[in-house]
N, CA, C and O of each residue as an XYZ file, in Angstrom:
500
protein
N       0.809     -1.181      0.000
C       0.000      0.000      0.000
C       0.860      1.255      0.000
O       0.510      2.351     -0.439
N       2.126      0.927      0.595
C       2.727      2.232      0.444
C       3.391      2.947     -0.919
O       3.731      4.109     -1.144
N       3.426      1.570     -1.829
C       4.263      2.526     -3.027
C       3.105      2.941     -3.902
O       3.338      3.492     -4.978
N       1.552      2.649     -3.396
C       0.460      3.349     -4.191
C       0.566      5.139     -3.551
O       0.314      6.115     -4.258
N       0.964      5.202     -2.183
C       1.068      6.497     -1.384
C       2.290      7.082     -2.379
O       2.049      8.191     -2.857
N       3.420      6.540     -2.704
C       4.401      7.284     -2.677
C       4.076      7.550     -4.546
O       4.747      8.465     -5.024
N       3.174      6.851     -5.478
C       3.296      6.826     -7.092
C       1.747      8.215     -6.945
O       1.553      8.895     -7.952
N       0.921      8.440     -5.819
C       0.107      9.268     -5.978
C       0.873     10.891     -5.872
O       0.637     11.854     -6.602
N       1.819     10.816     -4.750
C       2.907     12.069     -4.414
C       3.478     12.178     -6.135
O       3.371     13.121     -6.919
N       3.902     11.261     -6.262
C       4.995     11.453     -7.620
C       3.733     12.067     -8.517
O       3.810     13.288     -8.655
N       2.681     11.486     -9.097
C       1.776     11.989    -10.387
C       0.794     13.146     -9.970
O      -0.094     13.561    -10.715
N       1.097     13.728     -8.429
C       0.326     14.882     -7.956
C       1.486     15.874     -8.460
O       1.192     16.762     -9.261
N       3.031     15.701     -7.913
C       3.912     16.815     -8.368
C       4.158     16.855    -10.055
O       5.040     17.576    -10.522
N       3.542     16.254    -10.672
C       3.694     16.879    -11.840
C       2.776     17.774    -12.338
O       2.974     18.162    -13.489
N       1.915     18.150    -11.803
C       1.109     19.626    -12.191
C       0.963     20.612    -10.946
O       0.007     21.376    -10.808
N       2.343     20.468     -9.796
C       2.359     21.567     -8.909
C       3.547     22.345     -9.676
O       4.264     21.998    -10.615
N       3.474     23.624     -8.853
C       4.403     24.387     -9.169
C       6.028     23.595     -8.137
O       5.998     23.153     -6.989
N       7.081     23.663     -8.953
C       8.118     23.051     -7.926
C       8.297     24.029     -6.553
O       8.129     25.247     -6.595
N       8.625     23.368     -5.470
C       8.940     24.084     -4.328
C      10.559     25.013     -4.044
O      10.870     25.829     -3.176
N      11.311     24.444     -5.192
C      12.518     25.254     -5.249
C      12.844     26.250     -6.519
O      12.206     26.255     -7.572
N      13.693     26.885     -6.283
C      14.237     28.140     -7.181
C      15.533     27.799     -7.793
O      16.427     27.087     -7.335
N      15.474     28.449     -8.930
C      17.234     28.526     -9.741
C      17.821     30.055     -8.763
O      17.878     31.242     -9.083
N      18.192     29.304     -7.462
C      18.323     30.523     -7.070
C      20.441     30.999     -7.321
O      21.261     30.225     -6.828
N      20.797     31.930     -7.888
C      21.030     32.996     -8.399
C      19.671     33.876     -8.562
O      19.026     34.632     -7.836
N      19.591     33.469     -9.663
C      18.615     33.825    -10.778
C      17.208     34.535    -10.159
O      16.727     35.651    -10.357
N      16.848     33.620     -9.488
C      15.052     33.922     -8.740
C      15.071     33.897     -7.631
O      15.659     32.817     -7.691
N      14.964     34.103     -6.320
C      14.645     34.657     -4.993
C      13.291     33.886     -4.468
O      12.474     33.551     -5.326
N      13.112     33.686     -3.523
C      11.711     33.555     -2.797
C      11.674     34.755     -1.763
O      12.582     35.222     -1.077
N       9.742     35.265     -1.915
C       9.775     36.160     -1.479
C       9.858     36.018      0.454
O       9.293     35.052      0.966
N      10.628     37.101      1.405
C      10.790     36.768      2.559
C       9.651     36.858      3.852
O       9.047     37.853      4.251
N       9.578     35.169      4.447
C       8.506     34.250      5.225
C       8.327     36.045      5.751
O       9.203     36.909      5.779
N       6.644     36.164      6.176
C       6.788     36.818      7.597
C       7.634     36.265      8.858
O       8.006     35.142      9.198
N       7.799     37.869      9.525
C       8.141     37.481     10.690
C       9.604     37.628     10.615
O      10.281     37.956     11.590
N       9.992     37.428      9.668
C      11.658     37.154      9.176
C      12.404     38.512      9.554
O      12.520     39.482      8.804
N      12.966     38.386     11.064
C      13.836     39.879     11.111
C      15.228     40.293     10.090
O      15.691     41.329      9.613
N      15.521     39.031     10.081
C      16.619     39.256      8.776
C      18.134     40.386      9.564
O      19.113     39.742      9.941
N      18.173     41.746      9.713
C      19.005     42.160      9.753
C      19.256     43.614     10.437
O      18.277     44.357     10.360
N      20.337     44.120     11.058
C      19.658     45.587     12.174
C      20.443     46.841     10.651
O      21.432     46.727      9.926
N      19.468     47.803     10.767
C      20.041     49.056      9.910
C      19.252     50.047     10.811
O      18.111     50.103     11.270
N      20.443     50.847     10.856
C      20.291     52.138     11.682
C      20.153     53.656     10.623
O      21.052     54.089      9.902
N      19.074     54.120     10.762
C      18.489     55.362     10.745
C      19.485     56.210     10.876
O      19.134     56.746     11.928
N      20.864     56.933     10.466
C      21.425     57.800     11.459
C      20.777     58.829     11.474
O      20.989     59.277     12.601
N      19.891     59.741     10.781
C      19.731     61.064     10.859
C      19.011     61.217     11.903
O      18.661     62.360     12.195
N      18.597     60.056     12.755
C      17.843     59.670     14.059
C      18.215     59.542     14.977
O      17.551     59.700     16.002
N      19.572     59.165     14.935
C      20.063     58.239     16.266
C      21.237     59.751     16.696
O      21.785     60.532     15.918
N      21.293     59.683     18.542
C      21.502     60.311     18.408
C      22.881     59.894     19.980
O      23.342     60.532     20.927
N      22.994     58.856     19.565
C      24.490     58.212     20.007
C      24.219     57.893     21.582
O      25.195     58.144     22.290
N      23.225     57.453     22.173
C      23.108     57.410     23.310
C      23.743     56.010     24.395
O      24.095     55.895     25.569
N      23.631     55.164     23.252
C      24.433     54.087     23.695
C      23.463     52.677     24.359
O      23.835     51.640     24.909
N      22.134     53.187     24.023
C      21.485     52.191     24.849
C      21.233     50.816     24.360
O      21.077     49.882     25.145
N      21.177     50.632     22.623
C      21.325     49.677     22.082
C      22.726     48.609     22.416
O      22.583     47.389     22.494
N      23.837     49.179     22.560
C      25.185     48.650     22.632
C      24.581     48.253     23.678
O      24.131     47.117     23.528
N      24.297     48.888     25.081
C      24.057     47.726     26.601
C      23.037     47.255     26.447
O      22.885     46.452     27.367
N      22.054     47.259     25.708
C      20.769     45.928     25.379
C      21.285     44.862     24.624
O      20.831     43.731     24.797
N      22.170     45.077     23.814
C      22.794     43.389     22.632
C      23.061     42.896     23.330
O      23.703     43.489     24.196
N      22.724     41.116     23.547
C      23.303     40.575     24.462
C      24.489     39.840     23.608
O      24.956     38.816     24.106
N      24.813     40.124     22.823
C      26.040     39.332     21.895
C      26.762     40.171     21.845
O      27.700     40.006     21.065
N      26.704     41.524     22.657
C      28.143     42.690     21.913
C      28.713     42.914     20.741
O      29.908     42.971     20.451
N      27.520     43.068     19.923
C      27.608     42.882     18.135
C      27.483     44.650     17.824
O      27.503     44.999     16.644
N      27.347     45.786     18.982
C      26.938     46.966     18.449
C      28.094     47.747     19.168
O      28.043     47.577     20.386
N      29.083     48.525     18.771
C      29.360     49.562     19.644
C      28.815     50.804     19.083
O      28.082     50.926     18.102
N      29.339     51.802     19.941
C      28.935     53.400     19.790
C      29.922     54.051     20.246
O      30.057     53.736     21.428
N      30.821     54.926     19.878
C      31.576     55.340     19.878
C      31.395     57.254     19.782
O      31.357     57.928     18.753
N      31.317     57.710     21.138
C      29.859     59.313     20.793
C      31.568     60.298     20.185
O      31.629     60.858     19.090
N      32.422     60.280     20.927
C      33.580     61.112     19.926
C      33.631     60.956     18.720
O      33.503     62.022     18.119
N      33.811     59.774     17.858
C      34.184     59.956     16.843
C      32.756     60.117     16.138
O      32.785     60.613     15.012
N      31.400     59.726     16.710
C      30.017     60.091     16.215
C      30.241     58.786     14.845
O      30.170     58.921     13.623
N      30.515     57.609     15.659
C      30.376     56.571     15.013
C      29.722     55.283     15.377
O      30.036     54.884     16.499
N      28.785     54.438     14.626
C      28.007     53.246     14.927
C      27.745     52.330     14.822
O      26.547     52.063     14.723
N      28.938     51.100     14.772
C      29.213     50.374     14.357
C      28.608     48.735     14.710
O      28.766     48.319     15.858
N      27.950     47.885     13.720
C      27.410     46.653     14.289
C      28.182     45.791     13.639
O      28.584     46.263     12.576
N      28.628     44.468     13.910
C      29.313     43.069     14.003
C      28.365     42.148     13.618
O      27.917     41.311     14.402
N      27.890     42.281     11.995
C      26.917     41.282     11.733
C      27.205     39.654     11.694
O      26.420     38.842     11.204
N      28.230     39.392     12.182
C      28.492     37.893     12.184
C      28.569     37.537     14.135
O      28.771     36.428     14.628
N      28.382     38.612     14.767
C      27.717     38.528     16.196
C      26.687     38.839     16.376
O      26.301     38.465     17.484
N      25.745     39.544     15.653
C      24.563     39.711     15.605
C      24.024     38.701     16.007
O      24.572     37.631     15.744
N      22.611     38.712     16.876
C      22.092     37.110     16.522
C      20.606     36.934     16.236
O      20.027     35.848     16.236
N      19.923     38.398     15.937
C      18.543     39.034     15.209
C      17.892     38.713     15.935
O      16.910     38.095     15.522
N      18.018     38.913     17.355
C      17.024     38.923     18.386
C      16.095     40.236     18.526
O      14.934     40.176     18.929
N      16.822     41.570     18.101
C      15.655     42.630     18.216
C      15.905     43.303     19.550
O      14.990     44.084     19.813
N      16.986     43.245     20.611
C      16.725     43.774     21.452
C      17.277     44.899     21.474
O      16.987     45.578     22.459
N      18.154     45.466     20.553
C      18.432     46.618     20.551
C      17.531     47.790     20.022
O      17.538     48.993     20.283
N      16.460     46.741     18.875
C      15.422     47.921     18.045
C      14.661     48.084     19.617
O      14.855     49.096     20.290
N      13.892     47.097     20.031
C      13.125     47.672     21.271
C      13.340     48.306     21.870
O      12.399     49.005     22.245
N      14.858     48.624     22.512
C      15.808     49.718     23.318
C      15.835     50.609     22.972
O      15.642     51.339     23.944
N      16.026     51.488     21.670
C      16.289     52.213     21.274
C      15.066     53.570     21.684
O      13.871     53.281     21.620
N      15.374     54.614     21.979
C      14.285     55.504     22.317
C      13.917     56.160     20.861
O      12.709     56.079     20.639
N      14.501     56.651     20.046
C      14.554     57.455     18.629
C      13.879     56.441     17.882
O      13.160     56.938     17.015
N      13.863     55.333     17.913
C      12.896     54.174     17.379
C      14.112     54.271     15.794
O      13.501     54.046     14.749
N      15.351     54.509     15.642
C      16.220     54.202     14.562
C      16.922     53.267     14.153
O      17.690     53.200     13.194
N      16.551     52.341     15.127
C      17.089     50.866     14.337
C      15.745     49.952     13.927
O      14.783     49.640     14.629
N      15.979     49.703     12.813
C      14.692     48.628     12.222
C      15.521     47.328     12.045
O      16.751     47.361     12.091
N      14.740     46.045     11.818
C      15.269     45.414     11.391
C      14.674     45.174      9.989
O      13.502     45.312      9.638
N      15.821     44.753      9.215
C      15.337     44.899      7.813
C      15.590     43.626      7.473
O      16.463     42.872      7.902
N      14.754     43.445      6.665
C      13.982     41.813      6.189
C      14.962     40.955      5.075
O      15.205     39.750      5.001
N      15.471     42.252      4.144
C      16.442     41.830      3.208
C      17.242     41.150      3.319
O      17.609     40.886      4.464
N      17.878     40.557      2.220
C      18.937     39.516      2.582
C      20.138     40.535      2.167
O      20.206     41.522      1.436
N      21.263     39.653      3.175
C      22.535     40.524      2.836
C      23.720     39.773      1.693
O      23.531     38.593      1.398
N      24.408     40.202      1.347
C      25.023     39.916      0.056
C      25.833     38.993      0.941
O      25.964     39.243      2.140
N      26.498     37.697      0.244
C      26.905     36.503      0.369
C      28.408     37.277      0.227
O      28.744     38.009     -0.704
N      29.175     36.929      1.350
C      30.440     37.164      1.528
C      31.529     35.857      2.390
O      31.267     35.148      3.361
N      32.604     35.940      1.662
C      33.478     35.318      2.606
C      35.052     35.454      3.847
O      35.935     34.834      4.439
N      34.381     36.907      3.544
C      35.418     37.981      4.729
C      34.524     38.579      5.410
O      33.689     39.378      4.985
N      34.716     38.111      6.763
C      34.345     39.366      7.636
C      34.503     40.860      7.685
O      35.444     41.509      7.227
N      33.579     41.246      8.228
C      33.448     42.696      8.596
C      32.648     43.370      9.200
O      31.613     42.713      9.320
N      32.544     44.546      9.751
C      31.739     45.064     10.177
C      31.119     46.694      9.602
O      31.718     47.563      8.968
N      29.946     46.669     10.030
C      28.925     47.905      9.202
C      29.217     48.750     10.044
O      29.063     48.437     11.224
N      29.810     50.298      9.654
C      29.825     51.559     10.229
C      29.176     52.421      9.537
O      29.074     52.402      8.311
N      28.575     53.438     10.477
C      27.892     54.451     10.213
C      28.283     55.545     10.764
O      28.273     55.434     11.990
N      28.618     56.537     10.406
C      29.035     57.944     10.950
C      27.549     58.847     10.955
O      26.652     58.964     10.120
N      27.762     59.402     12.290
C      26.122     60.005     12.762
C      26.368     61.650     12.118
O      27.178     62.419     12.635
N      25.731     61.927     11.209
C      25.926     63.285     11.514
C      25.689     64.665     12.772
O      24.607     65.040     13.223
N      26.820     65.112     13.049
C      26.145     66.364     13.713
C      24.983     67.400     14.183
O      25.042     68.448     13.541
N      24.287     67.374     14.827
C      23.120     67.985     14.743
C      23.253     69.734     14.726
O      22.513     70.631     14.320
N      24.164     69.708     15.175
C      24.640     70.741     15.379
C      25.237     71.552     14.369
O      24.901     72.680     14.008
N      26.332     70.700     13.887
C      27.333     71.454     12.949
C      26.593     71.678     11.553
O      27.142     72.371     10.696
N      25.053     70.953     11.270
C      24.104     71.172     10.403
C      23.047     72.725     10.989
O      22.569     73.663     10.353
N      23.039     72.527     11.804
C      21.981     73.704     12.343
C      23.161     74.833     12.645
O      22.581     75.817     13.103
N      24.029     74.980     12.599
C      25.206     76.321     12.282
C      25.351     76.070     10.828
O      25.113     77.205     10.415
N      25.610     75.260      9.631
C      25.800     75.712      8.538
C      24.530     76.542      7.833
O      24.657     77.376      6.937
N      23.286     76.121      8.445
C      21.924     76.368      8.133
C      21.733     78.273      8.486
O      21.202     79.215      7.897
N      22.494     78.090      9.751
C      22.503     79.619      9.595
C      23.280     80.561      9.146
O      22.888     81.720      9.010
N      24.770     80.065      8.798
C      25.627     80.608      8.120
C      25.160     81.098      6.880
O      25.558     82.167      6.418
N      24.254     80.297      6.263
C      24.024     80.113      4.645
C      22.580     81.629      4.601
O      22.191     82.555      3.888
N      22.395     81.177      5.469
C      20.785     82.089      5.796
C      21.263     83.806      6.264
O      20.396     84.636      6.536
């Protein structure tokens, strides 16, 4: 009885759509729910540091001198606890996939000035 189960599977998948991709080429679109990856807002963030002591993997520093924001996506571990932390609400997690690499590294962001924008604003004015 079972190879009548397994010849009905076989002559049902020939008029489904297949379940896999030529993937290069074609993509599947991403499951809900899927946090995927942290990207920071800078024109938002405004270096406070509270995300860095919420990661529990130490995948984020902040660095407020040099007004730099740097995350360790191979310590990351897309738990979300830094977006919840965050008061400016500038870290999302983004769903996208990230480009296939075989060197490490890490993502920096330089925050702009709030300041040194609101003096050129009046210089100009």
């Amino acid at each position: 009885m079972g190879s009548f189960r397994l010849g009905g599977m076989t002559f049902g998948s020939l008029f489904k759509k297949p379940e896999t991709v030529l993937y290069p080429l074609e993509t599947k679109p991403a499951p809900a729910g899927l946090k995927g990856h942290v990207v920071n807002e800078v024109e938002l963030c405004i270096l406070c540091g509270i995300c860095q002591k919420g990661c529990p993997a130490d995948a984020i520093t902040v660095e407020k001198k040099e007004r730099l924001w740097a995350i360790d996506p191979f310590r990351c571990v897309q738990c979300g606890a830094c977006v919840r932390a965050c008061p400016k609400d500038c870290l999302i997690m983004d769903a996208a996939s990230t480009a296939i690499t075989v060197e490490k590294y890490r993502t920096e962001r330089t925050v702009p000035d709030p300041k040194a924008v609101t003096e050129a604003v009046v210089a100009e004015g």
